[in-house]
PyMOL Python script that loads the backbone (N, CA, C, O; Angstrom):
from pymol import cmd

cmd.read_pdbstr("""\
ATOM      1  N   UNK A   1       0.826  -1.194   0.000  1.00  0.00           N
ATOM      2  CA  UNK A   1       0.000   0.000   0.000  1.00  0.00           C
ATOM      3  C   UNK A   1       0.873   1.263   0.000  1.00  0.00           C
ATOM      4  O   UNK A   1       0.479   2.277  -0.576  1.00  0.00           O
ATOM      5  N   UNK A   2       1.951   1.222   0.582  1.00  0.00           N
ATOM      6  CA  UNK A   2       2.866   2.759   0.667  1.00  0.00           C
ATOM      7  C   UNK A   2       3.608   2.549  -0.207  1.00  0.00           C
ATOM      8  O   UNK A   2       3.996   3.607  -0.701  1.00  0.00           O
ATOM      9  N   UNK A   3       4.050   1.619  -0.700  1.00  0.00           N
ATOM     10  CA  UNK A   3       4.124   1.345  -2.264  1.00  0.00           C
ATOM     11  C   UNK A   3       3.841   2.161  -3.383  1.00  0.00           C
ATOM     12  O   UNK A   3       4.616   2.872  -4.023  1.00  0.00           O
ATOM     13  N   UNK A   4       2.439   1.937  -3.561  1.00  0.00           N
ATOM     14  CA  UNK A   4       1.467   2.724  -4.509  1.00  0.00           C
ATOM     15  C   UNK A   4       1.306   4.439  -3.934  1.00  0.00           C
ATOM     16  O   UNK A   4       1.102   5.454  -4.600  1.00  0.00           O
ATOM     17  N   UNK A   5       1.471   4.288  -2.591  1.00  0.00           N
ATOM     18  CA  UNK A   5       1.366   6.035  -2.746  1.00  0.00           C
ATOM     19  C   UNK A   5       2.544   6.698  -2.766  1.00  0.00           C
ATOM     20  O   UNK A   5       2.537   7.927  -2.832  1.00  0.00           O
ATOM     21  N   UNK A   6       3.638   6.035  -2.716  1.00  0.00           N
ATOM     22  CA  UNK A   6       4.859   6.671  -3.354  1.00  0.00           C
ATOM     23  C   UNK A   6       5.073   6.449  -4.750  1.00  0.00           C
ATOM     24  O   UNK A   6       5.793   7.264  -5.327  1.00  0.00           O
ATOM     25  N   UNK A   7       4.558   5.445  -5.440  1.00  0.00           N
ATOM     26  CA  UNK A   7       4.568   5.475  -6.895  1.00  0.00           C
ATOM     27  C   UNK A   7       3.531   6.458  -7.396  1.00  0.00           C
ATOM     28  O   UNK A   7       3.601   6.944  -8.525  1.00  0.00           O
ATOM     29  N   UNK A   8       2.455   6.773  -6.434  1.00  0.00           N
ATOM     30  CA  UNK A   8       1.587   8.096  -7.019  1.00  0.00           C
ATOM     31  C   UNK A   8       2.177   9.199  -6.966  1.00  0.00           C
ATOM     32  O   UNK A   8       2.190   9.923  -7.961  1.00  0.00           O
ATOM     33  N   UNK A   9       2.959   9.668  -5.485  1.00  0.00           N
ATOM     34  CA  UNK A   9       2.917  10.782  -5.124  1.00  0.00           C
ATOM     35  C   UNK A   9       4.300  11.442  -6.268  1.00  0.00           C
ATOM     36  O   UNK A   9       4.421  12.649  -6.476  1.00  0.00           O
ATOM     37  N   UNK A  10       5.285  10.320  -6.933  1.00  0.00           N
ATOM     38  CA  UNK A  10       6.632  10.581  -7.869  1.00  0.00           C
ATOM     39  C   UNK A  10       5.851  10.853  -9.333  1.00  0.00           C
ATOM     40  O   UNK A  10       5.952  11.846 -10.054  1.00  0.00           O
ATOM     41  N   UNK A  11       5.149   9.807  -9.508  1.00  0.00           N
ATOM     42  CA  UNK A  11       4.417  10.491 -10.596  1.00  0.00           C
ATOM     43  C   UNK A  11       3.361  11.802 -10.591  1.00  0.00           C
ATOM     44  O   UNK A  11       2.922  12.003 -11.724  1.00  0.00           O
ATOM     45  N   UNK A  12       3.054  12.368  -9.980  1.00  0.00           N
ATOM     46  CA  UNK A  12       2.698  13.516  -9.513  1.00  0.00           C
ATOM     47  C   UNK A  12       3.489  14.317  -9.406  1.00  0.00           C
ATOM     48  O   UNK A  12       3.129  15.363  -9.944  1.00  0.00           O
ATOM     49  N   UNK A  13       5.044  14.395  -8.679  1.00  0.00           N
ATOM     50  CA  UNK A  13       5.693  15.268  -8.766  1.00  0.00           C
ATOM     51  C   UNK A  13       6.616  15.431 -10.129  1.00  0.00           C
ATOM     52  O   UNK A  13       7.504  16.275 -10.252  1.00  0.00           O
ATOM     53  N   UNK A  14       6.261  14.524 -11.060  1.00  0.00           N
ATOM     54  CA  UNK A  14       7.211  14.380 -12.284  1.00  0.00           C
ATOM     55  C   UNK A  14       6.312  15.322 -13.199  1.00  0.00           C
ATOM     56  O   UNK A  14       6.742  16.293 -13.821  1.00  0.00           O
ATOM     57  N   UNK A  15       4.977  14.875 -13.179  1.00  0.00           N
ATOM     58  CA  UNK A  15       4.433  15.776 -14.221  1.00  0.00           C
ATOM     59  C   UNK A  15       3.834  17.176 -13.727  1.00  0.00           C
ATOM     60  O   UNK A  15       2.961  17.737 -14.390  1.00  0.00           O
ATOM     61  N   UNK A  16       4.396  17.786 -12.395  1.00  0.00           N
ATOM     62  CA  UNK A  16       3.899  18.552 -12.037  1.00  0.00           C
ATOM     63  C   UNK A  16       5.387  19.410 -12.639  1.00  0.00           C
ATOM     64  O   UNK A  16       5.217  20.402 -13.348  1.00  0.00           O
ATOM     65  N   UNK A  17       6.578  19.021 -12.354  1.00  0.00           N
ATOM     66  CA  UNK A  17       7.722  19.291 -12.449  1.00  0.00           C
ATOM     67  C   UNK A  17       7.993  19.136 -14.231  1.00  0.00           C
ATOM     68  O   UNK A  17       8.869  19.912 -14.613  1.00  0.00           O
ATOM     69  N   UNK A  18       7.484  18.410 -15.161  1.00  0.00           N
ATOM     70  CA  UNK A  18       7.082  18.674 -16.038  1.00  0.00           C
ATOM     71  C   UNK A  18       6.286  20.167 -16.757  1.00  0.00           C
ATOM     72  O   UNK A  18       6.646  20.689 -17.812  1.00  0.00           O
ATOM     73  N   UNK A  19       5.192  20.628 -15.910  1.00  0.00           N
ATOM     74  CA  UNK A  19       4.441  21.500 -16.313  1.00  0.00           C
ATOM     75  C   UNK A  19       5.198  22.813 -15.944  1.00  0.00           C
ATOM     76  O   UNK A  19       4.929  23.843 -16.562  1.00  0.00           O
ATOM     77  N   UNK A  20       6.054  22.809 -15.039  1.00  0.00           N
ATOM     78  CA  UNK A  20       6.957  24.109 -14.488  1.00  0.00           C
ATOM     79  C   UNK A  20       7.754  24.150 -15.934  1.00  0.00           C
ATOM     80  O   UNK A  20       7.754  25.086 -16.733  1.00  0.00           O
ATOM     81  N   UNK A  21       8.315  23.103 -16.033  1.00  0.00           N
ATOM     82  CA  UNK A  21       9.935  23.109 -17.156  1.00  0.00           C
ATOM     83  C   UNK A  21       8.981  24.075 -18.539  1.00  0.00           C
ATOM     84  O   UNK A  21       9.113  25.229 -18.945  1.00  0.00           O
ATOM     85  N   UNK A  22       8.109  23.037 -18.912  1.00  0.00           N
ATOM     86  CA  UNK A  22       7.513  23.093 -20.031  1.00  0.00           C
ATOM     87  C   UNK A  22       7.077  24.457 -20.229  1.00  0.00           C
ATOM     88  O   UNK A  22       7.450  25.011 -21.263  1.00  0.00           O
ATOM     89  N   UNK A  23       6.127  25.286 -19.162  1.00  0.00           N
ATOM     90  CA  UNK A  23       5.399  26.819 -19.173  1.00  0.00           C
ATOM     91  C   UNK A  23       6.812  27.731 -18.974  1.00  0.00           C
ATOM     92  O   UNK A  23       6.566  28.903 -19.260  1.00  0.00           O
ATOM     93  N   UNK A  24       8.233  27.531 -18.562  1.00  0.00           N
ATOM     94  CA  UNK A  24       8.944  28.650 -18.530  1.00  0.00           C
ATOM     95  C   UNK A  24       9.554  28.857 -19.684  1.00  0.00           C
ATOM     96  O   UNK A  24      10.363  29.781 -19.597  1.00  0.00           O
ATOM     97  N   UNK A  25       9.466  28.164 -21.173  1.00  0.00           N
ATOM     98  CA  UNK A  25      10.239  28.307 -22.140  1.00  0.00           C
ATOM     99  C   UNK A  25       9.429  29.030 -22.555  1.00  0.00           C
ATOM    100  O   UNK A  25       8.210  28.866 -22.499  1.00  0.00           O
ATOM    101  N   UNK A  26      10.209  30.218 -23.178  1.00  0.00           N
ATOM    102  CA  UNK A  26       9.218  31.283 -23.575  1.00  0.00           C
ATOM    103  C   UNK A  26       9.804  32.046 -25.282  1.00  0.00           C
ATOM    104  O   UNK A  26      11.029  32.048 -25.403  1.00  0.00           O
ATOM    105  N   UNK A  27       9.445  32.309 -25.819  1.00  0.00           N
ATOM    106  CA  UNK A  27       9.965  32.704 -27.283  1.00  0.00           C
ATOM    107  C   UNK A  27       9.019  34.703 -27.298  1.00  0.00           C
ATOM    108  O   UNK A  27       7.982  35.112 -26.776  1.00  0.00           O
ATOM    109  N   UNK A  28      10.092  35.387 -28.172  1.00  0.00           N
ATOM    110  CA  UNK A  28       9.893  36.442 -28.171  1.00  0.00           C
ATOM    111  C   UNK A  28      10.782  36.883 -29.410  1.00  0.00           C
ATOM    112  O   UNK A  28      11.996  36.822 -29.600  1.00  0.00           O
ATOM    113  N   UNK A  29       9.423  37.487 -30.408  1.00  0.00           N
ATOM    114  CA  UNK A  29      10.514  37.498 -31.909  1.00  0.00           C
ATOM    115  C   UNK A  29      10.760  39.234 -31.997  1.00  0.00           C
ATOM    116  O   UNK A  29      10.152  40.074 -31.332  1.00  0.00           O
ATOM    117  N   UNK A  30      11.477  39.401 -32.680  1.00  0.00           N
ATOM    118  CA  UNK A  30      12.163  40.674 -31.925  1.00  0.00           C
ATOM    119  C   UNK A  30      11.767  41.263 -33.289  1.00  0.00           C
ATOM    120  O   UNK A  30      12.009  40.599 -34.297  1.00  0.00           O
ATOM    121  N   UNK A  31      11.168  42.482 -33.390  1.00  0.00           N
ATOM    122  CA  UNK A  31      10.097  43.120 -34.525  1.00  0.00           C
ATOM    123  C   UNK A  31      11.584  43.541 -35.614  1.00  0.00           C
ATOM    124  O   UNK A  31      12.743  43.597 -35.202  1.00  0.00           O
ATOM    125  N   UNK A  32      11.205  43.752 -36.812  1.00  0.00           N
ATOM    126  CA  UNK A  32      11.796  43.527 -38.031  1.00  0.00           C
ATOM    127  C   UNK A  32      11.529  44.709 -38.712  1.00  0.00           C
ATOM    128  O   UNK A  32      10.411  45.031 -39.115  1.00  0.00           O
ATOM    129  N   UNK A  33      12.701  45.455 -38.861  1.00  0.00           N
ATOM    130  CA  UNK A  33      12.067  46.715 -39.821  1.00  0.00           C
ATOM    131  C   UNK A  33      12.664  47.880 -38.725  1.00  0.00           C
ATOM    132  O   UNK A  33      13.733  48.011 -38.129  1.00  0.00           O
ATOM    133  N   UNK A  34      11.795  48.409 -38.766  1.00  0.00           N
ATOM    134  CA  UNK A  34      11.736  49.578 -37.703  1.00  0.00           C
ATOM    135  C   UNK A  34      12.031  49.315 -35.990  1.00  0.00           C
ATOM    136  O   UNK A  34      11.315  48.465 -35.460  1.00  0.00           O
ATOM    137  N   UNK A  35      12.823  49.859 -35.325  1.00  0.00           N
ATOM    138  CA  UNK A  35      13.103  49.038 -34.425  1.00  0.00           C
ATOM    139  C   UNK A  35      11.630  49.799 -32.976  1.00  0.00           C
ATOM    140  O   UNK A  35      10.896  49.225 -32.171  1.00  0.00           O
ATOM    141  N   UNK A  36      11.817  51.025 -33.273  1.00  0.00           N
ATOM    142  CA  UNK A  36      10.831  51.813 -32.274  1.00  0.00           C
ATOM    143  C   UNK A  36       9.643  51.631 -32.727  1.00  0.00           C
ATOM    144  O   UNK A  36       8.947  52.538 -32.270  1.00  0.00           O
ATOM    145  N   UNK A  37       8.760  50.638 -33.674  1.00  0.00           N
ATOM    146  CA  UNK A  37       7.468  50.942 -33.367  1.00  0.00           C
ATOM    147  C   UNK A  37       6.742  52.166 -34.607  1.00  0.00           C
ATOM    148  O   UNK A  37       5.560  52.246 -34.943  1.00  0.00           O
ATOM    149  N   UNK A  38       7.518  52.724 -34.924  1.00  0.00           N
ATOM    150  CA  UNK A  38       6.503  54.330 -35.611  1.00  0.00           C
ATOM    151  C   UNK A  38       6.026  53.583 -36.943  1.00  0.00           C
ATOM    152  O   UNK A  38       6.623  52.783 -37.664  1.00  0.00           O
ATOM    153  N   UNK A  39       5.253  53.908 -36.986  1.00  0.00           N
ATOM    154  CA  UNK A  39       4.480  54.079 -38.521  1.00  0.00           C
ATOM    155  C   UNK A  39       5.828  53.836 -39.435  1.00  0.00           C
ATOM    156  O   UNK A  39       6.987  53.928 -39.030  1.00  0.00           O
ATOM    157  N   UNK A  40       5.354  53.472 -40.893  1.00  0.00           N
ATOM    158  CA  UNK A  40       6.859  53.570 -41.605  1.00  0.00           C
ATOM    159  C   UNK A  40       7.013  55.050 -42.380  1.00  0.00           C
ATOM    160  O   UNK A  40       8.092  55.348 -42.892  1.00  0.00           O
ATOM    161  N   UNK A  41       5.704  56.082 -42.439  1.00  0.00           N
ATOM    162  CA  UNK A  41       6.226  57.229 -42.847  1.00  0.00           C
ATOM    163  C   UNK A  41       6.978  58.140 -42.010  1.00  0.00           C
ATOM    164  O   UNK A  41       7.866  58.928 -42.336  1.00  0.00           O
ATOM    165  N   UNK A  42       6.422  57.877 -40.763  1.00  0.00           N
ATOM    166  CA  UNK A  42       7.651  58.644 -39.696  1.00  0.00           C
ATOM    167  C   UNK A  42       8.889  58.338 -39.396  1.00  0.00           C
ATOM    168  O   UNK A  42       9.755  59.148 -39.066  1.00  0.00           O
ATOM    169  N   UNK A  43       9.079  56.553 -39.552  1.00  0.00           N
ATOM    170  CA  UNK A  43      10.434  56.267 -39.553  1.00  0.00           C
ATOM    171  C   UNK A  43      11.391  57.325 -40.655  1.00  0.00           C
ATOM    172  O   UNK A  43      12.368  58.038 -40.426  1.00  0.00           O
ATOM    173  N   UNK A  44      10.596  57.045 -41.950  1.00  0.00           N
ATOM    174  CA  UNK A  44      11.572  58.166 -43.257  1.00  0.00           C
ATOM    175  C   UNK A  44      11.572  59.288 -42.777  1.00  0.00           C
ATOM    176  O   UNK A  44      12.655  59.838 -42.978  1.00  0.00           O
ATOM    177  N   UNK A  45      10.474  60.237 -41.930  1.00  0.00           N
ATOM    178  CA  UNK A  45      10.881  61.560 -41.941  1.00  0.00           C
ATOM    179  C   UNK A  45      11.784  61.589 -40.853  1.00  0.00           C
ATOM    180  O   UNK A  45      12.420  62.640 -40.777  1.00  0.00           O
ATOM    181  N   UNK A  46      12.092  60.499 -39.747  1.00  0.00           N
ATOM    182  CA  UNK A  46      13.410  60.973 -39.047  1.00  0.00           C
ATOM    183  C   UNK A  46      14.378  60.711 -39.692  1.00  0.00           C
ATOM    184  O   UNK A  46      15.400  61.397 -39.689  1.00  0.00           O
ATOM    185  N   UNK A  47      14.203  59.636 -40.374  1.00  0.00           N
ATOM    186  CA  UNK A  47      16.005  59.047 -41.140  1.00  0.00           C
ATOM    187  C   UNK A  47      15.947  59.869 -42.029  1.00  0.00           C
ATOM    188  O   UNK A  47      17.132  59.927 -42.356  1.00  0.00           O
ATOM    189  N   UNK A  48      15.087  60.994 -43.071  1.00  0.00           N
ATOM    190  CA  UNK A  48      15.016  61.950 -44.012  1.00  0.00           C
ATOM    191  C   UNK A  48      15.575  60.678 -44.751  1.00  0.00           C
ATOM    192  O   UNK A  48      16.805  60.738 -44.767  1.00  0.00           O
ATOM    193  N   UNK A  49      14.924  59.148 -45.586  1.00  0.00           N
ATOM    194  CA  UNK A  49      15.171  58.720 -46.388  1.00  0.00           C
ATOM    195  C   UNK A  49      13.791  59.289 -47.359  1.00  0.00           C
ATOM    196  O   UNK A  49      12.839  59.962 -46.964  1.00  0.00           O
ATOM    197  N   UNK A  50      14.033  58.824 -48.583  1.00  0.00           N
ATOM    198  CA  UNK A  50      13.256  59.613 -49.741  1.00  0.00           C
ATOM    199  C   UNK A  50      12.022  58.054 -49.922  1.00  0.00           C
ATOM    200  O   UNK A  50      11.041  58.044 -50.665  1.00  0.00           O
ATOM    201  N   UNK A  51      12.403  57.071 -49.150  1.00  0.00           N
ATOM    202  CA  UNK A  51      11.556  56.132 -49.188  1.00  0.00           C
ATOM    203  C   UNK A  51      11.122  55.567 -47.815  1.00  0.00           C
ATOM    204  O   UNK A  51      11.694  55.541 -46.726  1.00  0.00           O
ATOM    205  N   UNK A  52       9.631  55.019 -48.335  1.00  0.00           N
ATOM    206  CA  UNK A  52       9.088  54.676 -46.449  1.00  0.00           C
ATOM    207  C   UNK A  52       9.146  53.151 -46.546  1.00  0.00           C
ATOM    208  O   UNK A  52       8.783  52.464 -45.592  1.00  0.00           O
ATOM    209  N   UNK A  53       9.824  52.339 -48.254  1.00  0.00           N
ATOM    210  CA  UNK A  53       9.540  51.199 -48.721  1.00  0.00           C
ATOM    211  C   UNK A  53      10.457  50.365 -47.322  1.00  0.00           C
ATOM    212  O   UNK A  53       9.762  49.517 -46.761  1.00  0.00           O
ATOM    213  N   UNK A  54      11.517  50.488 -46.897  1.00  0.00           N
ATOM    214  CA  UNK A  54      12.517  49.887 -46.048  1.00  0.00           C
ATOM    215  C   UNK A  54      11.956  50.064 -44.426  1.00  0.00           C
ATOM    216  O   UNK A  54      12.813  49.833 -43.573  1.00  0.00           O
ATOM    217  N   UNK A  55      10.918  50.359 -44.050  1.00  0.00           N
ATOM    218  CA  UNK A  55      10.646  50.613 -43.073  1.00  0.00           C
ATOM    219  C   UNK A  55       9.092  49.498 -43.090  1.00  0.00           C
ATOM    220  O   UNK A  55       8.898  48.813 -42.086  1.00  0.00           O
ATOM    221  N   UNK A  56       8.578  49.455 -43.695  1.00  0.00           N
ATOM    222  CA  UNK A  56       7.024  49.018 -43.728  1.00  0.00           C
ATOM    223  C   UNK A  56       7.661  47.370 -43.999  1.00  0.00           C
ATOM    224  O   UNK A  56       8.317  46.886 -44.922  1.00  0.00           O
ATOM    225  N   UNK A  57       7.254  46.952 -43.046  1.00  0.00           N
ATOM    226  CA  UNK A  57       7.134  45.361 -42.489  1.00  0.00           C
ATOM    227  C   UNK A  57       6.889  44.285 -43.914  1.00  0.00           C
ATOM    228  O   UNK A  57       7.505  43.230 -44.064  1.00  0.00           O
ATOM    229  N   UNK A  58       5.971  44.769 -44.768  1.00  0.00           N
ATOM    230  CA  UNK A  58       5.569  44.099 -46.103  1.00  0.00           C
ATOM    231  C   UNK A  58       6.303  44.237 -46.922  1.00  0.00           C
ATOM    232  O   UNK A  58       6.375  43.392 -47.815  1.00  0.00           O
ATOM    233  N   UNK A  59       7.191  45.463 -46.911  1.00  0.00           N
ATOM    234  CA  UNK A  59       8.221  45.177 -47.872  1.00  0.00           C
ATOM    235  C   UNK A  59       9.462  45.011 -47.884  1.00  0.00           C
ATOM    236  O   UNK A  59      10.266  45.513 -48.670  1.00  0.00           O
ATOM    237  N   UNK A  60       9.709  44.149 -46.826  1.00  0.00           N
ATOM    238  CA  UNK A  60      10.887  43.655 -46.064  1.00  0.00           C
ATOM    239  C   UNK A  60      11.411  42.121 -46.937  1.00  0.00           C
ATOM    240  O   UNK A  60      10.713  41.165 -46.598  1.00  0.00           O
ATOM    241  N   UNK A  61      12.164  41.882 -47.651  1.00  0.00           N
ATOM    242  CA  UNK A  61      12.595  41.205 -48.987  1.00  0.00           C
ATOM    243  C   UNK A  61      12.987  39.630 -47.708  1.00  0.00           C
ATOM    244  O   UNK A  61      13.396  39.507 -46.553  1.00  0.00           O
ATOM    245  N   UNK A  62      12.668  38.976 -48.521  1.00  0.00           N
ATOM    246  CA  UNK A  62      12.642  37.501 -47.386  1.00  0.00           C
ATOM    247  C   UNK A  62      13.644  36.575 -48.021  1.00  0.00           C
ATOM    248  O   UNK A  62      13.611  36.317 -49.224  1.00  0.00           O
ATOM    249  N   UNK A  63      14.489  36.106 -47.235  1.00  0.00           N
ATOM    250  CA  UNK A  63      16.149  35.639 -47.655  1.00  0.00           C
ATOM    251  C   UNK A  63      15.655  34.057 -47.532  1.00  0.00           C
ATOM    252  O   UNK A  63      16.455  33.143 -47.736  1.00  0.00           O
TER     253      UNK A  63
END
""", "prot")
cmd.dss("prot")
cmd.show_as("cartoon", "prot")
cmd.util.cbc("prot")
cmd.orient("prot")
């Protein structure tokens, strides 16, 4: 009988210790283009480039 409730209580702490490991891996993709966020016509009027094409997320050329 104490058997089985130590074979419960390890499997319990395995997949509990499981669910910790598993929920702390965390992913975070780091934005592409513009690094602050602005619109892509405001990015050009600070960089004073003559194009807003290098700033706008869609026209970011895919390698």
């Amino acid at each position: 009988m104490r058997i089985k409730r130590l074979s419960g209580l390890f499997t319990l702490l395995g997949c509990l210790w499981m669910g910790i490991a598993m929920s702390s891996c965390t992913y975070k993709a780091a934005p592409q283009g513009n690094p602050h966020g602005l619109p892509p016509g405001q990015a050009k009027k600070i960089t004073g480039s003559k194009s807003a094409k290098p700033y706008a997320p869609g026209q970011q050329k895919k390698y």
